[in-house]
N, C-alpha and C positions, 0 to 999 in steps of 0.2 A: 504493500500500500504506500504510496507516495505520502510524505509527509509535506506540512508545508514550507518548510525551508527548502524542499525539493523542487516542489512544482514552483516556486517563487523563480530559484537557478534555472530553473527548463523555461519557462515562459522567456524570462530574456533571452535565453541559446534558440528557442523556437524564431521568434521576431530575427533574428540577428543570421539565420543561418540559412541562406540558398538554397542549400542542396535539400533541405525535405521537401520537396516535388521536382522528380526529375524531369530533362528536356526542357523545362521550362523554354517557353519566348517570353520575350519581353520589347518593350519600347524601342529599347536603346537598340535589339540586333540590328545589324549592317543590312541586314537584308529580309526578304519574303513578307515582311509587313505592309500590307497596303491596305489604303480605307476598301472595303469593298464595293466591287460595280453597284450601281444605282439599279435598278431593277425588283418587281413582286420577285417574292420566292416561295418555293411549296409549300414551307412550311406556312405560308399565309391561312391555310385552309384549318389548320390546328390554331391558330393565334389570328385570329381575323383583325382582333387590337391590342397593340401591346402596351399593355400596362404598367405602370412603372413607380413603384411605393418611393418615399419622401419622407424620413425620420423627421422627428421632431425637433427641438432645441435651436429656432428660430424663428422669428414671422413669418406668418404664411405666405404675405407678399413677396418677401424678400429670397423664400424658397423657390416659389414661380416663377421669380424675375431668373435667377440663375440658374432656373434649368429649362427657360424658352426656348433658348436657341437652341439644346442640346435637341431637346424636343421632335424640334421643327427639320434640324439634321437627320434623325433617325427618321421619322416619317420621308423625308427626299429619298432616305438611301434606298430604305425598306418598300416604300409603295405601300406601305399602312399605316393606320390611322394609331396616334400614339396618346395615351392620356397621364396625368402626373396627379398624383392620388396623394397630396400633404396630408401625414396623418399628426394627432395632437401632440401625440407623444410615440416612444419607441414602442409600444404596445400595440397600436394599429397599424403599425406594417407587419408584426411578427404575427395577429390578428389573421392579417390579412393573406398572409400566404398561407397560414391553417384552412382557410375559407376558399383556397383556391382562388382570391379576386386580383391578385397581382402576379405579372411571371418573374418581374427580376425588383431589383432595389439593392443600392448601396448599405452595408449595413456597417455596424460596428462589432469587433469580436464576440463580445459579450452577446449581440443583438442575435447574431449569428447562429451562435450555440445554442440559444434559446428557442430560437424558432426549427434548427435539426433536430431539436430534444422534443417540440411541442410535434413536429410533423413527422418524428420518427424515420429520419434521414429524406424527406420531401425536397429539402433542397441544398442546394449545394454551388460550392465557391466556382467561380470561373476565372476570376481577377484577382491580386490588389495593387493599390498604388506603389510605387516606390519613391521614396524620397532623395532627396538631391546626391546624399552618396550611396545611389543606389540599394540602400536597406529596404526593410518592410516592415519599420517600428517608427512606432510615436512614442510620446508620455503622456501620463497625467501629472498636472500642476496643480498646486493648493495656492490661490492668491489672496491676498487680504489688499486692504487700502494699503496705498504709500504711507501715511496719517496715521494709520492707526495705532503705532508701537508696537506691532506684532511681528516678532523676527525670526522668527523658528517655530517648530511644530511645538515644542514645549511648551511654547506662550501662548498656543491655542487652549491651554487647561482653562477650562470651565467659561469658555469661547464657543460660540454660535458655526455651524460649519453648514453650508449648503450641496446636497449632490445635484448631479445634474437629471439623472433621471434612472430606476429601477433595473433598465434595459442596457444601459450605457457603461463599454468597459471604463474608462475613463474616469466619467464622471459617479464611478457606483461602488463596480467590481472589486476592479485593481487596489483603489484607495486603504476599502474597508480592509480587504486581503493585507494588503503591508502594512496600515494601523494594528492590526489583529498581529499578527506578527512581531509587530515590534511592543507589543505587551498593551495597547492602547487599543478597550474598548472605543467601537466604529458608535456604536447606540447610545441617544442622548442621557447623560449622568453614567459613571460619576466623571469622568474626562471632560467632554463636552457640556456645554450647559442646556444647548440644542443644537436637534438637526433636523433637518427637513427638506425636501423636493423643491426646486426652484422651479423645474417644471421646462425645464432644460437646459444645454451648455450658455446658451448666451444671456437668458435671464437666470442665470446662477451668477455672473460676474457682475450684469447691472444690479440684483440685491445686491449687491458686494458694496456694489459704489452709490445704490441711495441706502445705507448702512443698516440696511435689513437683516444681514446676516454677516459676522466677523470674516467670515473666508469662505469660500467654494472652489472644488473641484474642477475643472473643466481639459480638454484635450491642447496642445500641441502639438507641433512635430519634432520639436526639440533640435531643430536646425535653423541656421539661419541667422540674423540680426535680433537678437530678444528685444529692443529697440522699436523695431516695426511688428513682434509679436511672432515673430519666430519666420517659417519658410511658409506655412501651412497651418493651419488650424483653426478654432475656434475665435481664440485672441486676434490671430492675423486678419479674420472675415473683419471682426469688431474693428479694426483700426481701422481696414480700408473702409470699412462705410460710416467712419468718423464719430462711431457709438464710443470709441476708449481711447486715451493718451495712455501707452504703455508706462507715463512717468507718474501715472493715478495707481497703480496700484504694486504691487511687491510678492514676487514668487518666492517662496516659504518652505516648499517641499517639491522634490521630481520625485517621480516613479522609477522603475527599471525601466527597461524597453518593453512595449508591448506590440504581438502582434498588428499590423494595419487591419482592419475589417474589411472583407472581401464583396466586390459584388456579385449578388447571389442570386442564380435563376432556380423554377424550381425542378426537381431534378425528372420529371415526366415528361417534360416537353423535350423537341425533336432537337436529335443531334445537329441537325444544321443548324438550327435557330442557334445552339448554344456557340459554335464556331463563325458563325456571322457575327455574334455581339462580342465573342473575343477579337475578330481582326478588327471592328470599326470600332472596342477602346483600347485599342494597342497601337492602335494607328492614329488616335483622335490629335494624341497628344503634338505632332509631328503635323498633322494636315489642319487641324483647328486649335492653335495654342491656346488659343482665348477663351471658348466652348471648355477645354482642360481646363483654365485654369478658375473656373468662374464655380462647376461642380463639384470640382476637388476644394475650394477654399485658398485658393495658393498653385502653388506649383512645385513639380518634384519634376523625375526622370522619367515620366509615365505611370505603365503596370506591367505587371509582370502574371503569367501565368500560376491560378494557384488549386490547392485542393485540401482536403477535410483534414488530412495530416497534420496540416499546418495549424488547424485552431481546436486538435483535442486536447491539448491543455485547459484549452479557455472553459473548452464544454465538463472536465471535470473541477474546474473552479463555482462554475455555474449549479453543480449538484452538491457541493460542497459548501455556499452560500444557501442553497435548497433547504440542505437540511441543518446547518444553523440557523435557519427561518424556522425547520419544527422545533426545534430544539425551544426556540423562546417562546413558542404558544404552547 
């Protein structure tokens, strides 16, 4: 049985290590990458529309707005009709692929495992991003105000802490797991004074900063200028669309590496379909920067080809949070 100081070392060596999926392509190869031709394809008659889930943890507008274009591309390539399904929280996309109402959606690790766990292997990784030196790990960051006098995890004692949402490695999973680990109940008292759902990554930092809660959780990509909010993430969306000054607030704690979250189809639909949406987001990056960089939050090196290998750590951290859930009722 893995212990937790184990699966803690495995989750970073998971995120950090290429080789668990072999053959992998990726963005960067020199070669055989191309968007694919414009044209209906068979598989139209199984997917007549394809549907496309939208995690939560930002405004709906702002979700819509950055995923028009990509939208409007897929429909040109494919010759079908394509719809964008923002659901409120990460619950309604993992919902929704139980329901059979969605085929594919960007997820998060955590998001991931949850819905192979809920759909009993229904669906399955096709992608993930890679980040600027080519890895396939993020972090999670705990931030408080710049103001606040809060310098360290230690001075979060009996400190208000917000997550981002149930679903979210990032903002949920990983946190509680290394809190838990390093001897610090995740559950409000006696550490914490409170905690609570902000109700996702980006209204977990504005509480932060209209002083509704001492600190929250939220994702980075842990590259990049910390200055502009990293290469990619949560923080970087918020600067560029002028919601945060990275000199308002103060990171406090990183995580280790964690797997990137894969885009996920679900796993009954036609082989073609699934190798169509691997070349046209393996290729996106290269033929539409902007469309890349607008989905992804940022920008990295592409994606890289991925599969279930990669995030069964994450799914036994998820059963393992499971049953520390009965454990307290």
């Amino acid at each position: 049985m893995l212990t937790r100081r184990t699966l803690a070392s495995l989750v970073g060596a998971a995120a950090l290590t290429p080789g668990l999926a072999l053959a992998q392509r990726r963005t960067l190869d020199a070669s055989g990458i191309e968007m694919p031709a414009a044209g209906e394809r068979a598989w139209k008659a199984q997917i007549p529309q394809l549907r496309i889930g939208l995690l939560g943890g930002e405004n709906e507008a702002d979700r819509l707005g950055r995923f028009g274009a990509y939208r409007q591309l897929l429909e040109e390539t494919f010759r079908v009709p394509v719809r964008l399904f923002p659901a409120s929280d990460y619950a309604g996309v993992l919902q929704a692929y139980s329901a059979a109402q969605i085929e594919m959606a960007s997820l998060g690790a955590s998001g991931y495992a949850g819905a192979w766990l809920d759909t009993n292997g229904g669906i399955e990784p096709i992608l993930v991003p890679e980040e600027n030196d080519g890895s396939v790990a993020y972090v999670s960051v705990m931030v408080t105000r710049a103001d606040s006098g809060i310098t360290s995890l230690e001075q979060m004692r009996g400190k208000s802490l917000a997550w981002a949402d149930p679903n979210s490695t990032s903002g949920y999973l990983i946190p509680r797991f290394a809190l838990r680990r390093a001897g610090i109940n995740p559950e409000s008292g006696p550490y914490f004074s409170r905690t609570g759902f902000a109700g996702g990554h980006e209204q977990g930092v504005v509480a932060v900063l209209q002083r509704q809660y001492d600190a929250a959780v939220t994702w980075a990509s842990g590259q990049g200028e910390v200055s502009q909010g990293y290469s990619r993430g949560n923080l970087r969306a918020m600067v560029d669309k002028n919601m945060l000054s990275m000199n308002d607030i103060r990171i406090i704690w990183t995580s280790d590496p964690i797997p990137n979250g894969p885009i996920a189809v679900r796993t009954a639909l036609p082989a073609a379909f699934k190798e169509d949406m691997k070349l046209f987001h393996l290729a996106l990056p290269k033929t539409h920067p902007t469309i890349y960089q607008q989905i992804e939050r940022g920008g990295g090196t592409g994606y890289r080809e991925a599969t279930h290998a990669m995030f069964s750590l994450i799914v036994d951290l998820r059963r393992e949070e499971a049953a520390e859930r009965r454990r307290r009722t």
